[in-house]
TORKOL-4160 file (C-alpha; in steps of 0.2 Angstrom, whole numbers, padded with zeros to 4 digits, m for minus):
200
<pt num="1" X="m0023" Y="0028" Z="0093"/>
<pt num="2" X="m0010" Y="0028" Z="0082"/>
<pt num="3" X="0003" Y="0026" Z="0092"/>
<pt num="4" X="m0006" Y="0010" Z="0097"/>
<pt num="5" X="m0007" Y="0005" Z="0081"/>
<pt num="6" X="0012" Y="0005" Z="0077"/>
<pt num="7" X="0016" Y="m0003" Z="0095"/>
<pt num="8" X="0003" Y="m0019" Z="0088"/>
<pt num="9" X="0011" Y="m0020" Z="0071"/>
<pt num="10" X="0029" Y="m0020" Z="0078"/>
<pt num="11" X="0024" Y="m0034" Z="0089"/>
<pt num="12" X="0018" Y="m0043" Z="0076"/>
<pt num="13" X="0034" Y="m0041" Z="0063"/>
<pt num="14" X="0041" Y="m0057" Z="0065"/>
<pt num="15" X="0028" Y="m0068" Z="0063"/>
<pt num="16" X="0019" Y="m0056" Z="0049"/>
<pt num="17" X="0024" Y="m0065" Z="0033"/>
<pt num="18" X="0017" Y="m0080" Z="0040"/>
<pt num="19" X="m0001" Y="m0074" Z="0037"/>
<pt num="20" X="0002" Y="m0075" Z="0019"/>
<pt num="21" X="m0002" Y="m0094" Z="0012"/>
<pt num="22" X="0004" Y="m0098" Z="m0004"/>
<pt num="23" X="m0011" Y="m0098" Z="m0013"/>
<pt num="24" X="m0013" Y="m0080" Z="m0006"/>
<pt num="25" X="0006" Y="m0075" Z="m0016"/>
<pt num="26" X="0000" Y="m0084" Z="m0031"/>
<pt num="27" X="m0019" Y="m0073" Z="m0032"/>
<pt num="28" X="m0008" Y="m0057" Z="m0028"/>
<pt num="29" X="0003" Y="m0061" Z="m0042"/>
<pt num="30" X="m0010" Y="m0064" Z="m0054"/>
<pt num="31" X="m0017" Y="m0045" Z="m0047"/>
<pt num="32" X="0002" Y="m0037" Z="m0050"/>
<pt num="33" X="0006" Y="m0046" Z="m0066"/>
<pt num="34" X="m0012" Y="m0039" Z="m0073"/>
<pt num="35" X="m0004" Y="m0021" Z="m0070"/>
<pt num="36" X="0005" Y="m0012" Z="m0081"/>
<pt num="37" X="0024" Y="m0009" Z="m0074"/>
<pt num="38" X="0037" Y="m0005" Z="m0085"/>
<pt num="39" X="0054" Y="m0009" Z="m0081"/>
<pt num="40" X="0064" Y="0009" Z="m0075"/>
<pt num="41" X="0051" Y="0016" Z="m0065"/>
<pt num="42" X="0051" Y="0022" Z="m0046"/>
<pt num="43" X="0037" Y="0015" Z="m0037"/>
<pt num="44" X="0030" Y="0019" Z="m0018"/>
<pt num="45" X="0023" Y="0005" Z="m0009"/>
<pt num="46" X="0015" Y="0014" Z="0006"/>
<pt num="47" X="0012" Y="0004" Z="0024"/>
<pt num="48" X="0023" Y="m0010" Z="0015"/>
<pt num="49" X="0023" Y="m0021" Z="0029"/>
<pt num="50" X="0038" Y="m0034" Z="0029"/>
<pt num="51" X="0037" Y="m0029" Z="0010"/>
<pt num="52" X="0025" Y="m0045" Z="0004"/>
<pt num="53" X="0026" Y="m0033" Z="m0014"/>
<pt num="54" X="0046" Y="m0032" Z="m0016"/>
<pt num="55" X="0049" Y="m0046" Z="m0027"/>
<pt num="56" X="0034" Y="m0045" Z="m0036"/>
<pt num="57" X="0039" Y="m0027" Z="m0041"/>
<pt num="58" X="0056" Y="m0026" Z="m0041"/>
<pt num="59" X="0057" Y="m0037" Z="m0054"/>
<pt num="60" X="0047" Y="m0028" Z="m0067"/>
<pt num="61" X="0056" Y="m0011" Z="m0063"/>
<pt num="62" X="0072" Y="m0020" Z="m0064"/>
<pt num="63" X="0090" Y="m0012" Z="m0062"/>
<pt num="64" X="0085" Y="0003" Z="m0067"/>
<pt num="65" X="0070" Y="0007" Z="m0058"/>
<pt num="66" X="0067" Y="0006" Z="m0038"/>
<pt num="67" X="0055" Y="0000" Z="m0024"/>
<pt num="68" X="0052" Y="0012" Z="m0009"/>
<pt num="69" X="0044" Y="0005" Z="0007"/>
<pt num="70" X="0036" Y="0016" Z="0017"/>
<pt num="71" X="0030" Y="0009" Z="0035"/>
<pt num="72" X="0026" Y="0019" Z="0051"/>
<pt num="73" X="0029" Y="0001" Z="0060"/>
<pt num="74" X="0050" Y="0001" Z="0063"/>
<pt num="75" X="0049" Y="m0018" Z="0068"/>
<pt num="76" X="0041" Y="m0018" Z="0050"/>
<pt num="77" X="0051" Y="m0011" Z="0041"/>
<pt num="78" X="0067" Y="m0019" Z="0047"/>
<pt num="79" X="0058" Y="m0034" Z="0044"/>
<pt num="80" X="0057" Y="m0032" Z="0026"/>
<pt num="81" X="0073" Y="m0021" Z="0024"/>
<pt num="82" X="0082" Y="m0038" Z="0031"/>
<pt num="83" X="0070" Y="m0047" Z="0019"/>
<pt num="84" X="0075" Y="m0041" Z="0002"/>
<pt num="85" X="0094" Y="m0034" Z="0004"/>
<pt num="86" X="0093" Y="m0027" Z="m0016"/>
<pt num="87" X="0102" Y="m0013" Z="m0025"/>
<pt num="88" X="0083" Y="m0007" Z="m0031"/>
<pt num="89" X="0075" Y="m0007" Z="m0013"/>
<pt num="90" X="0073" Y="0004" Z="m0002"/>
<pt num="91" X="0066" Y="0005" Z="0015"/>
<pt num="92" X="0060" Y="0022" Z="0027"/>
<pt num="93" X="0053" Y="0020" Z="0043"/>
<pt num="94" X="0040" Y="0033" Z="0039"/>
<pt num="95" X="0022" Y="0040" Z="0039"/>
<pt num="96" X="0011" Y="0038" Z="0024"/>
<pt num="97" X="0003" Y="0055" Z="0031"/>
<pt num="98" X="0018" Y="0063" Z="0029"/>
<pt num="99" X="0029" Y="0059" Z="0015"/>
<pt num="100" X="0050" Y="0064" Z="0017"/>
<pt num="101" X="0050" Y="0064" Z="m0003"/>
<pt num="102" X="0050" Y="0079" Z="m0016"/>
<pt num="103" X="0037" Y="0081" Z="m0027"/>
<pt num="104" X="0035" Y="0074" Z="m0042"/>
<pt num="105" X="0047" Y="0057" Z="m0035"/>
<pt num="106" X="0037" Y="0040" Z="m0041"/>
<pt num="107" X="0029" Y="0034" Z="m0056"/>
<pt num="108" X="0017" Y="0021" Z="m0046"/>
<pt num="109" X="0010" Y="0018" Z="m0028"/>
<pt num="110" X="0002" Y="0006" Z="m0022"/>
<pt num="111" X="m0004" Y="0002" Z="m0002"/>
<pt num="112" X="m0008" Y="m0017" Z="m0001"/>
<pt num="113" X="m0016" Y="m0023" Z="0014"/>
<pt num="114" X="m0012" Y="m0006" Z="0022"/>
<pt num="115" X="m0024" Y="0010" Z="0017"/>
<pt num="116" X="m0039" Y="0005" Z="0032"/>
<pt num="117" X="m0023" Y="0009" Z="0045"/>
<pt num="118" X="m0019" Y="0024" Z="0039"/>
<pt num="119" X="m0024" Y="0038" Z="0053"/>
<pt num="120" X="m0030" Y="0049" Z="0041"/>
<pt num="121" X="m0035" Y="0040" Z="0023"/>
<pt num="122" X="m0039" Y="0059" Z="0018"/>
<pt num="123" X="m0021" Y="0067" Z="0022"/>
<pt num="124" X="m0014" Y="0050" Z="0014"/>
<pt num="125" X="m0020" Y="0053" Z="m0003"/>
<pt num="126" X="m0015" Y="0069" Z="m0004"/>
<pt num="127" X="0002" Y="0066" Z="0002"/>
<pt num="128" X="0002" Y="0052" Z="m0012"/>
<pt num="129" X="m0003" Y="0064" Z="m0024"/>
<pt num="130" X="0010" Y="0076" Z="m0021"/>
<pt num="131" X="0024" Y="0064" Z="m0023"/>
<pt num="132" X="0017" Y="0056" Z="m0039"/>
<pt num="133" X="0022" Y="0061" Z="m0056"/>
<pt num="134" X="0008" Y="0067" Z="m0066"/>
<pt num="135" X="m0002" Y="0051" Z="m0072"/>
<pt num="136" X="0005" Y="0040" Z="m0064"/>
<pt num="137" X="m0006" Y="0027" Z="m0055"/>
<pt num="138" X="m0013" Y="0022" Z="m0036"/>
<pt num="139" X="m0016" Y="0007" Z="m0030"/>
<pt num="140" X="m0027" Y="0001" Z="m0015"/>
<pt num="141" X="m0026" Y="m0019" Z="m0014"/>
<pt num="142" X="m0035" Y="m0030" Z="m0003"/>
<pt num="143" X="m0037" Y="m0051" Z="m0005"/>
<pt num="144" X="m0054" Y="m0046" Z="0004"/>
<pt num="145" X="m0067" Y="m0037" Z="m0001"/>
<pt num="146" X="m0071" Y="m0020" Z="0008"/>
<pt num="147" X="m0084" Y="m0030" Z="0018"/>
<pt num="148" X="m0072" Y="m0044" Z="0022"/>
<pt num="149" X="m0058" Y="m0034" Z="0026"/>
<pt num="150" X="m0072" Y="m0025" Z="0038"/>
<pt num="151" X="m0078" Y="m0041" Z="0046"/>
<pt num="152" X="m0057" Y="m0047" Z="0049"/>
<pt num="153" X="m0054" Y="m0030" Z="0056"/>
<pt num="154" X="m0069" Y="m0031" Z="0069"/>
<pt num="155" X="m0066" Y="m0050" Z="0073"/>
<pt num="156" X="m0048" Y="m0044" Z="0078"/>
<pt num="157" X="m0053" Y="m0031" Z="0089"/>
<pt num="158" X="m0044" Y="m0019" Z="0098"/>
<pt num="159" X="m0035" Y="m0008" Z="0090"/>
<pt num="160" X="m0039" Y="m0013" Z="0072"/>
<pt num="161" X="m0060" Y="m0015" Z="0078"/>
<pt num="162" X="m0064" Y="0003" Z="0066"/>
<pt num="163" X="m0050" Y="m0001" Z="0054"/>
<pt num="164" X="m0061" Y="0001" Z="0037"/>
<pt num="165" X="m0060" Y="0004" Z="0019"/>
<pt num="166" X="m0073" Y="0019" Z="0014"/>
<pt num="167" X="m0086" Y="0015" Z="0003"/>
<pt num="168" X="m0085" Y="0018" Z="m0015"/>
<pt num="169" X="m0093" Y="0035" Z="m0017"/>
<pt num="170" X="m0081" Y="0042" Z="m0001"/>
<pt num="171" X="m0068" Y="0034" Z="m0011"/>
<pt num="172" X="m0073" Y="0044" Z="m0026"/>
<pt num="173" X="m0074" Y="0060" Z="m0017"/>
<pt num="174" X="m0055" Y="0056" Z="m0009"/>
<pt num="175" X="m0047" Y="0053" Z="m0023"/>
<pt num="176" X="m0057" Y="0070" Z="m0034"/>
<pt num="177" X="m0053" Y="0081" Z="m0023"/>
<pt num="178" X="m0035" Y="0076" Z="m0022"/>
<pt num="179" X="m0033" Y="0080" Z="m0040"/>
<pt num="180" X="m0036" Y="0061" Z="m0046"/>
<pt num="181" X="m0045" Y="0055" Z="m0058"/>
<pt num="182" X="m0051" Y="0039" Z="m0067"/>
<pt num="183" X="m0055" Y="0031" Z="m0054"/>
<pt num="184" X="m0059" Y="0012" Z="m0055"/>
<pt num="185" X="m0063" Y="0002" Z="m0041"/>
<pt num="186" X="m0067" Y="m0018" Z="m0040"/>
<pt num="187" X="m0073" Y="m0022" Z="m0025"/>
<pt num="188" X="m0081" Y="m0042" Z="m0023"/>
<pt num="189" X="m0077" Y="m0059" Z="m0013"/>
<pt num="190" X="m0058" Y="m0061" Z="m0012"/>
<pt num="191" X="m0054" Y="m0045" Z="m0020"/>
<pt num="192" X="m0053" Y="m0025" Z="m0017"/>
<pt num="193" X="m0044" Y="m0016" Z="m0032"/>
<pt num="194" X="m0045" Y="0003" Z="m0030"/>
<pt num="195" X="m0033" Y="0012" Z="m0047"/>
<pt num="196" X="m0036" Y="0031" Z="m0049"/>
<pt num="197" X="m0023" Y="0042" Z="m0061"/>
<pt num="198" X="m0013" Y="0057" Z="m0053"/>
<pt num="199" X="m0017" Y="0074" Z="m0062"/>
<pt num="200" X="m0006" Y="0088" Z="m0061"/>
């Protein structure tokens, strides 16, 4: 299954950016710009697409901190590494279910538009725990609610048909017993905003 999943987001690369209005970019600011990011730090943005984040971030972390894209999709990631060519960005063609970073790497991750395709939400939020610095935050982002994002999935069919965000309390039992804490999640027409705070 999941290697049907990359074959059907590397078909869809080229065209992927077009899915994004503008109004959608200007409600996915307003989200960003509500979270506190602070110029220097090193954040993960996992199953980062064509990277529809980069800008938004980059600019906050400045010269001194760093975007890293993570996408199991290698027409994806190409996609966005041809996208946003910048000093502070990087790209891997990677798993978020298995993480080439050490320990202890970013300061903030986020996964926007990306956690339901995760082959193993589970194994992804441990993975994400280990490479976070203690306190640092995690982000799920959707411009859908959980049931939208459900109803879009199952309207596409296919391979995406079971793609789901858990509900709230399997969430909350994720993200415990991954050693995070905090954790908040708004969840209503238009928007799913999961934050939970790394422990050591």
């Amino acid at each position: 299954m999941h290697d049907k999943h990359q074959q059907f987001f590397d078909e869809l690369a080229e065209e992927w950016d077009l899915r994004f209005t503008a109004e959608d970019l200007e409600r996915l600011q307003r989200v960003v710009d509500k979270i506190s990011i602070d110029s220097g730090m090193d954040i993960l943005d996992l199953g980062c697409g064509t990277g529809i984040l980069f800008d938004m971030l980059r600019r906050r972390v400045g010269k001194d901190g760093s975007v890293t894209g993570v996408d199991f999709s290698i027409e994806m990631a190409l996609k966005a590494h041809r996208n946003f060519p910048f000093p502070n960005v990087n790209v891997v063609d990677a798993d978020a279910i298995m993480l080439p970073f050490a320990d202890d790497t970013f300061d903030m991750a986020f996964a926007f538009a990306a956690f339901p395709h995760f082959s193993d939400q589970q194994r992804a939020v441990s993975e994400t725990h280990r490479v976070l610095r203690p306190k640092a935050r995690f982000y799920i982002l959707h411009l859908q609610s959980s049931k939208e994002v459900s109803e879009i999935h199952h309207r596409e069919g296919g391979v995406l048909e079971h793609d789901v965000i858990p509900s709230h309390d399997d969430l909350r039992a994720m993200f415990n017993s991954q050693k995070f804490s905090d954790v908040k999640i708004e969840d209503h027409p238009g928007l799913f905003l999961l934050s939970a705070v790394n422990n050591a």
